[in-house]
N, C-alpha and C positions, 0 to 999 in steps of 0.2 A: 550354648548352654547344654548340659549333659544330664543323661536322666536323674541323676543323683543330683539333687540339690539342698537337702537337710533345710528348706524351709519349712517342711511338716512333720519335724521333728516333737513338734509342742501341739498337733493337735488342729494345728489350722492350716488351711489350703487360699489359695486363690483365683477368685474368681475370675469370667474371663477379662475383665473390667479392668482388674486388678487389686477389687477390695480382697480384700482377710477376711475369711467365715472359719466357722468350726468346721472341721470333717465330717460331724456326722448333724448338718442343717439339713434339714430338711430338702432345701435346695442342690446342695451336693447330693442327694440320697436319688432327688428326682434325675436329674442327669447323670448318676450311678445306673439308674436302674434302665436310665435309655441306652447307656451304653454297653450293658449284660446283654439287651435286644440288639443289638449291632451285632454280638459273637453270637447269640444262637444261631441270630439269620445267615453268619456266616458260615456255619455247624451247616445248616439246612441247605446253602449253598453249594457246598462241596459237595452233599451226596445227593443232590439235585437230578433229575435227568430227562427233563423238560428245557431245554431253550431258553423257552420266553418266563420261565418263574425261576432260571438262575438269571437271567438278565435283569427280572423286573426287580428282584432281591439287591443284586448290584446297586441299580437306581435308589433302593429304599437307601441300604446303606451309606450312601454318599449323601442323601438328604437328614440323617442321623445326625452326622457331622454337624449340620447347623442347628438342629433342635437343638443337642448339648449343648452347641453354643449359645441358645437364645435361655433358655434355663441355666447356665452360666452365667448370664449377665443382669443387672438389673439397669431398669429408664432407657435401655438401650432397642431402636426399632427391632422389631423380628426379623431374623434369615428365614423362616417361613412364610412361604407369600398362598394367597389365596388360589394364583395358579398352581401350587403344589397341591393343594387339598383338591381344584378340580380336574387335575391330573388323574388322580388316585380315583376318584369318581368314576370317571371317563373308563377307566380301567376295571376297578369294577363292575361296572353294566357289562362293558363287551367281553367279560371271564365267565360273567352267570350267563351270558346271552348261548355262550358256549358250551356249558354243561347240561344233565340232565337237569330237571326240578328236584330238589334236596327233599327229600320224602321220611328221611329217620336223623336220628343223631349220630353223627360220626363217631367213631371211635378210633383216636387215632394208633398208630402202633401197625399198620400193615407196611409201611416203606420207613427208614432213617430221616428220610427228607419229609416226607409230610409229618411224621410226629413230631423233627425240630420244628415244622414250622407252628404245629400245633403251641408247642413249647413254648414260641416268638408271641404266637397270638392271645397267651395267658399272659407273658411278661409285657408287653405292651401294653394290656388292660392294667397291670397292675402299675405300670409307669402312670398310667390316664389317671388310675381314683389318686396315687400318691401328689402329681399335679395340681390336682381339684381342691386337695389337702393345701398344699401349698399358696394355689389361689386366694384362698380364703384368709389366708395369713398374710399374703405379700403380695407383691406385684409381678403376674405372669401373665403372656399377652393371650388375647381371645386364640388367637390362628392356631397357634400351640394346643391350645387345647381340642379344637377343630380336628386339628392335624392327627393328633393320637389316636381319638375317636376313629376315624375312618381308616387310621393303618392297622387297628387291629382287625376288621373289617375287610379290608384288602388282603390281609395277610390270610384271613378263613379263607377266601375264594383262593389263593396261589395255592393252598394247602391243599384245595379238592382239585384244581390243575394239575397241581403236581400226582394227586390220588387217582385221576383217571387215566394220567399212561401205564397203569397196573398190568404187566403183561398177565394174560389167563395163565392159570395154573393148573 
């Protein structure tokens, strides 16, 4: 099958399922906007220059993959599994165990890479409330929502990762 397929000619998309929705459901809007967070972070990626927060971006991005998909589908088990969310945990503690104590408000804008990521970590947030939206109307599973919650969370500490190898000026 080729990218061109003229079945959303009239307005509708399908699901990963296979149902018919409108383009602009709510539910396409939510796995739109997970997967704008998929290219920032890979924005953020590129101009990366930490290791371990383009490697841990990598990881995020490839578990993206399945969020779309589980927000794609309806009645269908999650691809997000409860070891994903205490992954990102795990990872969390030992990123802050690594920095100083956060003493003011960031402001992001001194590196490419930490302001994309800053950028990922607003778009993620606003993936999570439009979800929550969603939730309330339809059927989206706990994990997913779990899940969002602590990657924009995750993403703030790669952001100050990524902000501490600041060479001095």
């Amino acid at each position: 099958m080729g990218v061109t397929t003229k079945t959303g000619d009239r307005g509708e998309t399908s699901l990963f399922t296979g149902e018919r929705i409108a383009k602009d459901d709510l539910r396409v809007e939510v796995y739109g906007i997970v997967d704008n967070l998929g290219s920032t972070l890979g924005m953020a990626r590129a101009f990366a220059t930490n290791k371990r927060v383009k490697d841990d971006i990598l990881a995020v991005q490839k578990q993206l993959g399945m969020l779309m998909a589980d927000f794609a589908s309806r009645n269908k088990a999650p691809h997000i599994t409860e070891e994903m969310i205490a992954g990102i945990e795990t990872e969390i503690v030992d990123i802050e165990e690594s920095l100083p104590p956060l003493r003011e408000f960031i402001i992001p804008g001194d590196k490419k890479s930490s302001a994309m990521l800053d950028f990922a970590r607003t778009t993620a947030r606003t993936a999570e409330r439009r979800a929550w939206t969603l939730a309330r109307r339809g059927s989206v599973e706990e994990v997913d929502l779990r899940y969002l919650n602590r990657l924009s969370d995750y993403i703030f500490v790669l952001m100050r990762l990524e902000d501490a190898d600041k060479p001095n000026l």
